[in-house]
C-alpha positions in Angstrom: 0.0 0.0 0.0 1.4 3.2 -0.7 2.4 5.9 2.3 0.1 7.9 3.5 0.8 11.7 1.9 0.9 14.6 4.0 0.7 18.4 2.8 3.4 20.4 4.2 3.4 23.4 2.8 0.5 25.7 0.3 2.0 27.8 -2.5 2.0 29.9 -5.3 2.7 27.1 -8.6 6.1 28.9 -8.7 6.8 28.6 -5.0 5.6 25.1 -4.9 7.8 24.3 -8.0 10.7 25.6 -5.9 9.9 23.8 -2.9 9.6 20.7 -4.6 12.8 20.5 -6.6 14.6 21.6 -3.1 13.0 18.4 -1.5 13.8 15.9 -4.2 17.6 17.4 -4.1 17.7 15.7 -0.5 15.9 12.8 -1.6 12.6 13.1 -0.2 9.8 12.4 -3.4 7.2 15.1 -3.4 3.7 15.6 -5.1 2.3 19.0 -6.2 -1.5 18.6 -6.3 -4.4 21.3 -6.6 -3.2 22.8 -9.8 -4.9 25.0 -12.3 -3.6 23.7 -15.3 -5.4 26.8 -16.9 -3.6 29.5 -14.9 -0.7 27.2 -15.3 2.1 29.3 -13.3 -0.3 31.7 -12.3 -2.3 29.5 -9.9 -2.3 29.4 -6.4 -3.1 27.2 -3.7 -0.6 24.4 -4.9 -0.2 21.8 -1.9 3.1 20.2 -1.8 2.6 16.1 -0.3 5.1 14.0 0.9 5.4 11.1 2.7 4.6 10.5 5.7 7.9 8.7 6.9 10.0 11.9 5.4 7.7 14.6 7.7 10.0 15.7 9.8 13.0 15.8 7.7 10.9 17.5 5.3 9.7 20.3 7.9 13.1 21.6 8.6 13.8 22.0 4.9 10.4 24.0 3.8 11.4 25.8 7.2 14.7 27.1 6.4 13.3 27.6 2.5 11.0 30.2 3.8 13.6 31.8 6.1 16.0 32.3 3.1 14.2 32.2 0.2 10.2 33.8 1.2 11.2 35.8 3.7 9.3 38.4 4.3 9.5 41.8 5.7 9.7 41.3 9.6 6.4 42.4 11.3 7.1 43.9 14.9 7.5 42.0 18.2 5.4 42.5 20.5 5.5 40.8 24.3 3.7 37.3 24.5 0.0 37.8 25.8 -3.5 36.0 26.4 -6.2 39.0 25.8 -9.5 38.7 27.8 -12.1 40.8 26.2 -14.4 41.6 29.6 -18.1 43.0 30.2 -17.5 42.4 33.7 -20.4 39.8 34.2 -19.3 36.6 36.9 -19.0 34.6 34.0 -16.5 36.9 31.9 -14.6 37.0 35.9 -14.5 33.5 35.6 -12.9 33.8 32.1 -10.5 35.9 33.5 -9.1 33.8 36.3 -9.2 30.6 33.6 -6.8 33.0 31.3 -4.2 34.4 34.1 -3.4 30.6 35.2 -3.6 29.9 31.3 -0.8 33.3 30.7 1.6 31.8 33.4 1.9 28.0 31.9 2.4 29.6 28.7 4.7 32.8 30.0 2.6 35.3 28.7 1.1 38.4 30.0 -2.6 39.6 30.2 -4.4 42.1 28.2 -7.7 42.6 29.5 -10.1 44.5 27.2 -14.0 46.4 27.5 -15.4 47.7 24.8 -18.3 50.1 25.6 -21.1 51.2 22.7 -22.8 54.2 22.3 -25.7 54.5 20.6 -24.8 57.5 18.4 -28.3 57.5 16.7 -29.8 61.1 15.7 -33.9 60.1 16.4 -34.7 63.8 16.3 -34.4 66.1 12.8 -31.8 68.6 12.7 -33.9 71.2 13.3 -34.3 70.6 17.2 -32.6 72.6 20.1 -29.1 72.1 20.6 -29.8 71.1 24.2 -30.2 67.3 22.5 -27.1 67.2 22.0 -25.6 68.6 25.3 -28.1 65.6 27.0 -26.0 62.7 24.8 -22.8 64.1 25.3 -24.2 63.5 29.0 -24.9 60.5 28.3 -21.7 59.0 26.3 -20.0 60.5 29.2 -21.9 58.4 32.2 -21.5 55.5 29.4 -17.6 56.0 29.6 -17.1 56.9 33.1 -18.9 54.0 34.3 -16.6 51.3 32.1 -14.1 52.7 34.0 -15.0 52.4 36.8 -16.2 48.6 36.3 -12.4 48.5 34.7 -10.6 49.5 37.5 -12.6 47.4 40.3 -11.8 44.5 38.0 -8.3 45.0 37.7 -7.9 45.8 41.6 -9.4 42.6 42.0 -7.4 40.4 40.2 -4.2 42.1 41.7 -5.7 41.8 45.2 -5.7 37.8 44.6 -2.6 38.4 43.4 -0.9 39.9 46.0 -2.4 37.3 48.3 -1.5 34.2 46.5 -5.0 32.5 45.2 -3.8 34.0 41.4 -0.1 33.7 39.9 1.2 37.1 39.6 1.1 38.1 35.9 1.8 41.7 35.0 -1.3 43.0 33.2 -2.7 45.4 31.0 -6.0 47.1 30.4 -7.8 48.4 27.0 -10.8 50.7 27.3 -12.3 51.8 23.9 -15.6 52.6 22.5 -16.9 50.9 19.5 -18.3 47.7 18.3 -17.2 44.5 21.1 -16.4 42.1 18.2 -14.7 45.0 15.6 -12.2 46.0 18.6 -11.8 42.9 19.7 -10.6 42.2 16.1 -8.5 44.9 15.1 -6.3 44.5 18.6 -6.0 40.8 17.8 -4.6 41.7 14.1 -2.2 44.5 15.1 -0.4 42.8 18.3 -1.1 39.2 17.8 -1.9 37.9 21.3 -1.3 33.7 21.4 -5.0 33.4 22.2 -8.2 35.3 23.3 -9.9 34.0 26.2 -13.7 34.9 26.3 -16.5 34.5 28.4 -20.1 32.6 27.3 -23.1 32.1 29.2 -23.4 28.5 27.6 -26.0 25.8 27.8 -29.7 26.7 28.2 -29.0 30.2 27.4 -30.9 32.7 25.1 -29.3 32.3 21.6 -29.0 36.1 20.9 -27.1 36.5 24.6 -24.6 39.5 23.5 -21.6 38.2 24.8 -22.4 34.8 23.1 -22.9 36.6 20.1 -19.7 38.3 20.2 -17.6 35.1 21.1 -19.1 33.6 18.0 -18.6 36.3 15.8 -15.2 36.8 16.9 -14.3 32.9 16.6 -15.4 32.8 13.1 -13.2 35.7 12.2 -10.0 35.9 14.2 -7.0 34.5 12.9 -5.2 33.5 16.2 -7.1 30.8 18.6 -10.2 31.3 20.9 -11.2 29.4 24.5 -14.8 30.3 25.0 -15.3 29.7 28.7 -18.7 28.7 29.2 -20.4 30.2 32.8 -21.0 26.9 34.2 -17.4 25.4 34.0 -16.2 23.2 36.7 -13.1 24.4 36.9 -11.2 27.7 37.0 -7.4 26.6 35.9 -5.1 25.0 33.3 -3.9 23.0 35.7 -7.4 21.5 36.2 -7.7 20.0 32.6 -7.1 16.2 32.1 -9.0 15.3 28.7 -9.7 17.3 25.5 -11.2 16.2 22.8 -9.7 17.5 18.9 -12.8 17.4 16.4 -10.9 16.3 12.9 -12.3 16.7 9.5 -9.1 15.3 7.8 -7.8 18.9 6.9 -4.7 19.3 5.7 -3.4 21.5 9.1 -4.9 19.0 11.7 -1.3 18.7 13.0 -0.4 22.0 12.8 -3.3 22.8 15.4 -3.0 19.7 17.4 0.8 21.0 17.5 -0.2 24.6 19.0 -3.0 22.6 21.3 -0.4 20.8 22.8 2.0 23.7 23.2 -0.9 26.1 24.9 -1.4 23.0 27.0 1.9 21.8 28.2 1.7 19.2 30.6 1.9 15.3 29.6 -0.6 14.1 32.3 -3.3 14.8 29.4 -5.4 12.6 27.5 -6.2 13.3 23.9 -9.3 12.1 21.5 -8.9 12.8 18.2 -12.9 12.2 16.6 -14.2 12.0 13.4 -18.0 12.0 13.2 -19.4 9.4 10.6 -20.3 5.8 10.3 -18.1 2.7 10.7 -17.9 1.2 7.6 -19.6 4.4 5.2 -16.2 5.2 4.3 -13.2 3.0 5.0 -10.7 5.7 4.1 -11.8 7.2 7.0 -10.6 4.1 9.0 -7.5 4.5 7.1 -7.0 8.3 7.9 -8.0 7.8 11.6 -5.4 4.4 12.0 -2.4 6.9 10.2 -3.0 10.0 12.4 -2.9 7.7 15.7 0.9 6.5 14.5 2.2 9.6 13.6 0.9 11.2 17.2 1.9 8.2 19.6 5.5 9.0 17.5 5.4 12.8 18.3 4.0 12.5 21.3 5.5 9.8 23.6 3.7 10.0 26.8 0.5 11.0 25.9 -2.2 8.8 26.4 -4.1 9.6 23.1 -6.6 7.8 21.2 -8.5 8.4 17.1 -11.5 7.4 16.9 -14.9 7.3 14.6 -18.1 8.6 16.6 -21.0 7.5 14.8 -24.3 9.7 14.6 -26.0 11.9 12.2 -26.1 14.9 14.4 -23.0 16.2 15.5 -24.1 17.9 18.5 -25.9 15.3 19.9 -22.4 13.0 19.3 -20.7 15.7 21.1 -23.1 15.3 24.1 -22.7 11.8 24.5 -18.6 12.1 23.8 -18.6 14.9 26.7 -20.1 12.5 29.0 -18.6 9.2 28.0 -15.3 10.1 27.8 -15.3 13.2 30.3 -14.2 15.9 28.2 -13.1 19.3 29.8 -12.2 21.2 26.9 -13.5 20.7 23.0 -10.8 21.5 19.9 -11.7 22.6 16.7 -10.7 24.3 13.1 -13.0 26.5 11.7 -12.6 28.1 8.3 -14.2 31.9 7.8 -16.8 32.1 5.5 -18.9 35.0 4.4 -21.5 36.8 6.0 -24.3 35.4 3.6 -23.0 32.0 4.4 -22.8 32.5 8.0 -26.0 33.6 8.3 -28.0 30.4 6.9 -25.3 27.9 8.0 -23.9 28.5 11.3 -20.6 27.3 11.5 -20.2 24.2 13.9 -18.4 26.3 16.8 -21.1 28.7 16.4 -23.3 26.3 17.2 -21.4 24.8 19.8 -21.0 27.8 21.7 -24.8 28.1 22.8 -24.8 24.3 23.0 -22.5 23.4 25.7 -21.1 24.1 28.8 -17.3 22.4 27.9 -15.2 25.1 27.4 -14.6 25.2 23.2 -11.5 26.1 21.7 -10.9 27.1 17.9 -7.9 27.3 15.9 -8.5 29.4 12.2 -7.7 27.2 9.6 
């Protein structure tokens, strides 16, 4: 049977054609597939495959290709950070505590973030008194001065707990801005890249247009770095306190780059891992095939891990989830998700969309 392929790296044709002939020069055989024969040169999206056996040889070459070859222009650093976006409800509290014992197994720092709206909306025509105006710049002011205030009694409280021990002492850092939750939440992400964003959710048995539900969602299906939503009815508080997870796989082709960073974020050995395709046993033996190849390559990479791949059979995926949580006692959910446009996103919710107001197991998404 021949190996099992594995795409390493997505390229321009030219790129791709570049990468290739540099593998093959050190004796590792490599497939370009995905091309536009069309657009010939001009295509994009060309995945370079090789064998499974020659991955981590073939790593460190595409690595050092795109340090000397693609390199681009250097963006700048910025210090390692977890940012909580915060509307100071027990549940977003809860996210915050969950994220500073998070920042310290992963050495990073915390940003914690409110974003307050004002309802800039001229009701009345232009031609009443001025003195409309002087009441909503009233307004936007008690608006402002109370997230401040909120701000500040939640950042004294979280120092308090760490000054007397019950938190890790983590120096943090907090944003106040007006605007949109999800559109600042966004644009901090994209300009100083924190490792992940930890938000609250108010979870299972909630109303499905709860705001700061709404927000998570909309934020997981457009950020480009990883979210944990933190569901209000969580057992538990800490890292520390995690023992199972549970990484959804669809077969894409960065699977292991996002079990990779799961495992990194995590970084303890004492955790057990279930990778789970949903399907039937039997529809579609490839998927047997797939499932079998993924469990050698991580009992390889990870020695120490207890970690199993498995099918979980069911039509309905959230239903399977429930009775995966249960049977398997999951405390934290893994998923890609792919961003799709608005139209599509409005008549086919996204399955961590769904998940978020499904659940009470905390949910983390990586961007594929």
């Amino acid at each position: 049977m021949k190996d099992k392929l594995i795409t390493v790296a997505t390229h321009s044709y030219e790129k791709a054609q570049f990468i290739k002939m540099e593998l093959e020069r050190e004796g590792i055989e490599c497939y370009l597939s995905n091309i536009n024969l069309i657009q010939g040169a001009f295509s994009g999206g060309v995945k370079v495959r090789i064998s499974e056996e020659d991955l981590d040889k073939g790593l460190k070459i595409i690595e050092h290709i795109n340090e000397v070859y693609f390199k681009e222009e250097k963006l700048p650093e910025f210090p390692n950070r977890v940012l909580v976006p915060v509307d100071f409800s027990e549940y977003s509290y809860n996210a915050c505590v969950f994220a500073i014992s998070l920042a310290k197994t992963i050495g990073a720092e915390i940003d914690l973030m409110h974003t307050y709206f004002s309802p800039l909306i001229n009701t009345l025509p232009y031609t009443e008194t001025f003195s409309y105006d002087l009441n909503v710049d009233k307004t936007l002011k008690q608006i402002e001065d109370k997230a401040k205030k909120d701000m500040d009694h939640l950042h004294a409280k979280l120092k308090k707990q760490m000054k007397d021990g019950s938190l890790p002492t983590l120096k943090t850092k907090v944003i106040l801005n007006e605007g949109v939750p999800e559109e600042e939440i966004l644009s901090y992400a994209k300009k100083y890249r924190p490792q992940i964003i930890v938000m609250g959710t108010r979870g299972k048995n909630r109303k499905n247009d709860d705001l700061i539900g709404s927000v998570t969602a909309e934020v997981i299906e457009r950020a480009k770095v990883p979210v944990l939503a933190i569901p209000e009815d969580t057992p538990f508080n800490n890292i520390s306190q995690v023992k199972t997870l549970a990484y959804i796989t669809s077969f894409a082709d960065n699977d292991l780059e996002a079990i990779d960073k799961l495992m990194r974020i995590i970084g303890r050995n004492d955790i057990d891992l279930h990778c789970v395709h949903l399907g039937h046993e039997g529809e579609d033996p490839w998927d047997e095939v797939q499932l079998s190849g993924l469990q050698d390559y991580l009992n390889k990479k990870y020695t120490g891990k207890k970690i199993e791949c498995e099918l979980m059979e069911g039509d309905d995926l959230l239903v399977s989830m429930d009775k995966l949580i249960r049977e398997k006692k999951i405390d934290i959910i893994t998923l890609i998700t792919k961003r799709r446009n608005i139209i599509a996103r409005m008549f086919n919710p996204s399955i961590a969309r769904r998940m978020i107001f499904h659940t009470d197991t905390p949910l983390l998404v990586f961007h594929a």
